[in-house]
C-alpha positions in Angstrom: 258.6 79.0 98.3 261.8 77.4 97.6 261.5 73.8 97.8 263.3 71.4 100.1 266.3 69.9 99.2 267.0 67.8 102.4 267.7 64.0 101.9 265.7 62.3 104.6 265.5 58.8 106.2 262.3 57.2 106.7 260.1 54.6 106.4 261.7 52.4 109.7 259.1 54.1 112.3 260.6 56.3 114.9 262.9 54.3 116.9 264.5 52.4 113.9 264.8 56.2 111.9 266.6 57.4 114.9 268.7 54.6 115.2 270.1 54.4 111.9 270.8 58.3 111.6 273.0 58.2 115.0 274.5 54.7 114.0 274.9 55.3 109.9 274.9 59.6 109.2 278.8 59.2 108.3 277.7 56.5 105.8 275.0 58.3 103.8 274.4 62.0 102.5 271.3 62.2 105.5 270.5 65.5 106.8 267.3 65.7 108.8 265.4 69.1 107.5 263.6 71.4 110.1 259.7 72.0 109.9 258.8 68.8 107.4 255.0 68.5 108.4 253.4 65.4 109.7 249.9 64.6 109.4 248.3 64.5 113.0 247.6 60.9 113.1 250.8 59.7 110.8 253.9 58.0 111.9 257.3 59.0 110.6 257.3 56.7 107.6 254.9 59.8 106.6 257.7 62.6 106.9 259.0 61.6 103.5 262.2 59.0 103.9 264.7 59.6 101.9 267.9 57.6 101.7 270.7 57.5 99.5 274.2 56.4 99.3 277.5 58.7 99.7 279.7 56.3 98.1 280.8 55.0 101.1 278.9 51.9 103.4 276.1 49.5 102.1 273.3 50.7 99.6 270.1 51.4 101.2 267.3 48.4 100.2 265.9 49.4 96.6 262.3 50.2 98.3 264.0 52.7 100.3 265.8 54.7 97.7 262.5 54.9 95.5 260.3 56.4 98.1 263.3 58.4 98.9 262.8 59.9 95.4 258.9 60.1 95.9 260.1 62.7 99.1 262.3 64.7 97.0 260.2 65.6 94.1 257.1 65.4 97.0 258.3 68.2 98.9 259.1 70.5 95.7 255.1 70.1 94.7 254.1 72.0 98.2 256.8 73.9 98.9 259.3 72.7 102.2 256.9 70.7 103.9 255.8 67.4 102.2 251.6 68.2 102.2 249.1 65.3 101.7 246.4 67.3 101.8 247.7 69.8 98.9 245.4 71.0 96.3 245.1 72.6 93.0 242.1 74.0 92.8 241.4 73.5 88.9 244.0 76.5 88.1 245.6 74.3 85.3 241.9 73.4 84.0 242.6 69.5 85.1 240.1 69.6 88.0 241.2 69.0 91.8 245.0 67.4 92.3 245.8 66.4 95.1 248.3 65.0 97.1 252.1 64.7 97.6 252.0 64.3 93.3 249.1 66.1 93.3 247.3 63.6 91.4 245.0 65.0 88.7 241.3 64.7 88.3 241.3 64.6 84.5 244.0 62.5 83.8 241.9 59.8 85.5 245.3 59.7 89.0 243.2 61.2 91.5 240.5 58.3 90.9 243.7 55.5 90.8 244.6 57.0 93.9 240.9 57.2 95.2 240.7 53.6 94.7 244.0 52.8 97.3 242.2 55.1 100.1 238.9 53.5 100.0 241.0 50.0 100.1 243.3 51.1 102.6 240.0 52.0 105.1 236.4 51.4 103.7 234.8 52.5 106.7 236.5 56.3 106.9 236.4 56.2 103.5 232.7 56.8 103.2 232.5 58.8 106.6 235.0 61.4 105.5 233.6 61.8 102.1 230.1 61.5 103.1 226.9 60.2 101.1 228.3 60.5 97.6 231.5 58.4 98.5 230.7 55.6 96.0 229.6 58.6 93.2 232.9 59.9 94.1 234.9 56.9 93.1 232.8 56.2 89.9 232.7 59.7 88.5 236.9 59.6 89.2 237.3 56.4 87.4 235.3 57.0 84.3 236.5 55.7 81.1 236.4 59.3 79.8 238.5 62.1 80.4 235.3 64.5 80.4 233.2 62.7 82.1 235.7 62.5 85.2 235.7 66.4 85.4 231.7 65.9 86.3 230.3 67.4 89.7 230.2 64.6 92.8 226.8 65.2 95.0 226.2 68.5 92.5 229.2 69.8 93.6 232.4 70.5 91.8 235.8 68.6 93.2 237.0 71.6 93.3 234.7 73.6 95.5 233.1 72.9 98.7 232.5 71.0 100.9 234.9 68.5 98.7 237.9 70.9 99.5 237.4 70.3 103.2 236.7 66.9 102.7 239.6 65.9 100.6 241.8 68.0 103.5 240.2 65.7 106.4 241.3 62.7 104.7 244.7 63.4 104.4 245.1 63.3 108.2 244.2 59.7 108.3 247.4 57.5 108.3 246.3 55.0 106.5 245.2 57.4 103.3 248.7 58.9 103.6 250.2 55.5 103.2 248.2 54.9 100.0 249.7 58.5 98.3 253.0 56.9 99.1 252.8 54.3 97.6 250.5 55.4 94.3 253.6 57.7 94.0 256.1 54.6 94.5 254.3 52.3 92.4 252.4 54.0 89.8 252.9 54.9 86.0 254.7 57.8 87.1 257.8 55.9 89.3 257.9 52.6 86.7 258.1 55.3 83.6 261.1 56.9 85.8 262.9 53.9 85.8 262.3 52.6 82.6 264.5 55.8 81.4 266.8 55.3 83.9 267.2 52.0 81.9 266.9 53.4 78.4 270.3 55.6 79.2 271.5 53.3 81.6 272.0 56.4 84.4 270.8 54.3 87.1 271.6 56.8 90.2 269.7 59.0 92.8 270.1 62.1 91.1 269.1 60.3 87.7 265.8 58.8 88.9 264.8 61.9 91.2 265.0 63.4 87.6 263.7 60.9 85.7 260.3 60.8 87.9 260.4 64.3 88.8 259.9 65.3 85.0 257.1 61.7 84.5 255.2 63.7 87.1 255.1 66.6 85.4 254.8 66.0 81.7 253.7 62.4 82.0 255.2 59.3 80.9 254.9 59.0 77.0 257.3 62.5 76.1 260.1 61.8 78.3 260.1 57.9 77.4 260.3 58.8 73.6 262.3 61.8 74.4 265.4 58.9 76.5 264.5 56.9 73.4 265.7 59.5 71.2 268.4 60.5 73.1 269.6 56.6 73.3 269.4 56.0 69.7 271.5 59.2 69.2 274.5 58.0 70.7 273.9 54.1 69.5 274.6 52.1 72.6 278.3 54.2 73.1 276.4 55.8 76.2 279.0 59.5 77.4 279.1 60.1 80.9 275.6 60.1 82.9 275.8 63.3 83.7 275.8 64.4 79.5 273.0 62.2 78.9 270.8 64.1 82.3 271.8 67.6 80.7 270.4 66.3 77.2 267.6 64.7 78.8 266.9 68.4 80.6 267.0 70.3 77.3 264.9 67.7 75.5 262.2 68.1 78.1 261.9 72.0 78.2 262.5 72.4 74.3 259.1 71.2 73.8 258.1 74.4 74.8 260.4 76.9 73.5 260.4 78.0 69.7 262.8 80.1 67.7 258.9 81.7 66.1 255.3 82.4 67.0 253.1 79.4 67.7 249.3 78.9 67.7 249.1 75.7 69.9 248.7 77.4 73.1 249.7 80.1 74.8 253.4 81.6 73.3 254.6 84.5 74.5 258.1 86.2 73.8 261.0 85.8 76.3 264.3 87.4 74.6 265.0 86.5 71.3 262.7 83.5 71.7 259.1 82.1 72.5 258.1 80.2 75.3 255.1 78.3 76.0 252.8 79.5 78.8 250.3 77.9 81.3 248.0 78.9 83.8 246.2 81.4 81.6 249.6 82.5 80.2 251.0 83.4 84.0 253.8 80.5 84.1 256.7 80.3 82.1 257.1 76.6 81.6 259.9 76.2 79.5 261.4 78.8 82.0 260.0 76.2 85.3 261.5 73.1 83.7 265.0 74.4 83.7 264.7 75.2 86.8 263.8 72.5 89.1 266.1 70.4 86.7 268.8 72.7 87.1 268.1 72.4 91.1 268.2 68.2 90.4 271.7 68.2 88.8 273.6 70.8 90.9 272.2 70.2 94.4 275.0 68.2 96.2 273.6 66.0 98.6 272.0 63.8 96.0 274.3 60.8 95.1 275.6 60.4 92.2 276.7 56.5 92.7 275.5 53.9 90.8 272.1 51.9 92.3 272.9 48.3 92.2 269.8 46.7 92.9 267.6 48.2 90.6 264.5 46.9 89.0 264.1 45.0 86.1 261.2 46.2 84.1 258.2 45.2 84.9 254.7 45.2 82.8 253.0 48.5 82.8 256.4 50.4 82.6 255.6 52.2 79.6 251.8 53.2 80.9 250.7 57.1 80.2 249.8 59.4 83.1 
């Protein structure tokens, strides 16, 4: 499915949402999208807020922008409606993900994330995920990549009755909450903005990018890859909108080659070779251009400047 594109307010519960679209919609590129899913038991701030400025009006508060950028790249990982309970069913051979980031098992995000829901409500915690709750959370934390692949109550992640499981929980408000803001304040966001700062393209559609590609081919790559692209141009920064295009290309060239490679999957596309996942079924130097491509040209993301944002923080740099 294609994925949404709407730019959504949220985050102010229903009455305060409502208010500022009737009182602020000239100020703001807002539209409200048709058919966004909400958990059963979630309140609006679930429905993915997304605020950003037209270039006319006051700036939205920084907290609001950055979860507007969680519900931009959220509603691209589950098709139009923004799905807590998505899962990848160990397709990409990372275990269960899950979530509005889908958060991977492997990769040690799904036991980070794990770790906020049991937090967030102890009590449902272990009712929704039965017995092996506290297994759950240990075998999903482990210090080694392997070893958090293991089976939970003898039972893959991936298979039932974890499937179900998993599902149920994301219905209760309080575990939706904690994917929000895993995906607002997590390695994934903070790496996001550290290359926002690294090229100095400190806008919507720069960080919806930024984060968007974090989420997708971790933290490490495209922070060396803005690094690169920084010390190219030594401090004499072009236009924002030069630096996003390079920073597309750098991204997706990882996995394109002018010959035959042995690292993977390589298959030939033209007068080329592109990388392949998924048992060689996705094209993803093809994928990357993409939903970048769909980033840079869609027009109701700003392009203004975000005054307040962050300084950088410690952790900025950490690896999904």
């Amino acid at each position: 499915m294609r994925p949404s594109r709407n730019l959504i307010l949220g985050g102010l519960g229903v009455a305060g949402a409502l208010y500022f679209l009737l009182r602020k919609r000239e100020r703001f590129n807002i539209v409200v999208p048709q058919g966004q899913g909400v958990p059963p038991q979630g309140p609006a701030p679930q429905n993915a807020p997304m605020a950003a400025p037209a270039g006319t009006g006051v700036e939205p508060p920084y907290k609001d922008i950055r979860r507007s950028v969680v519900a931009y790249v959220a509603g691209r990982e589950s098709g139009r409606a923004i799905n807590p309970g998505a899962t990848n069913l160990n397709t990409d051979g990372v275990g269960l993900s899950y979530g509005i980031a889908q958060w991977a098992q492997k990769a040690g995000m799904l036991g980070a994330l794990l770790k906020r829901m049991y937090a967030a409500d102890p009590a449902y915690f272990q009712q929704v995920f039965g017995t092996p709750w506290q297994e759950l959370l240990n075998v999903t934390n482990a210090t080694d990549l392997n070893a958090r692949m293991a089976p939970v109550g003898g039972v893959v992640l991936w298979q039932e009755p974890w499937v179900s499981r998993f599902k149920k929980a994301a219905e209760h408000a309080p575990f939706v909450e904690a994917q929000w803001q895993m995906a607002e304040e997590g390695p994934h966001m903070r790496g996001a903005e550290k290359i926002a700062r690294i090229l100095n393209a400190k806008t919507p559609r720069a960080l919806i990018l930024f984060f968007d590609r974090t989420n997708h081919q971790g933290v490490g790559n495209p922070v060396k890859g803005a690094e690169e692209i920084a010390a190219k141009y030594a401090g004499q920064m072009p236009p924002t909108r030069q630096l996003l295009l390079e920073f597309r290309d750098k991204m997706a060239n990882r996995f394109r080659s002018s010959t035959p490679r042995t690292d993977g999957v390589w298959k030939q596309v033209g007068n080329e070779y592109h990388k392949f996942t998924l048992n060689g079924r996705f094209d993803t130097y093809a994928q990357i251009i993409r939903r970048t491509d769909e980033i840079l040209n869609d027009p109701q993301i700003s392009d203004q400047p975000i005054t307040r944002f962050p300084e950088e923080t410690a952790g900025d740099t950490a690896s999904r």
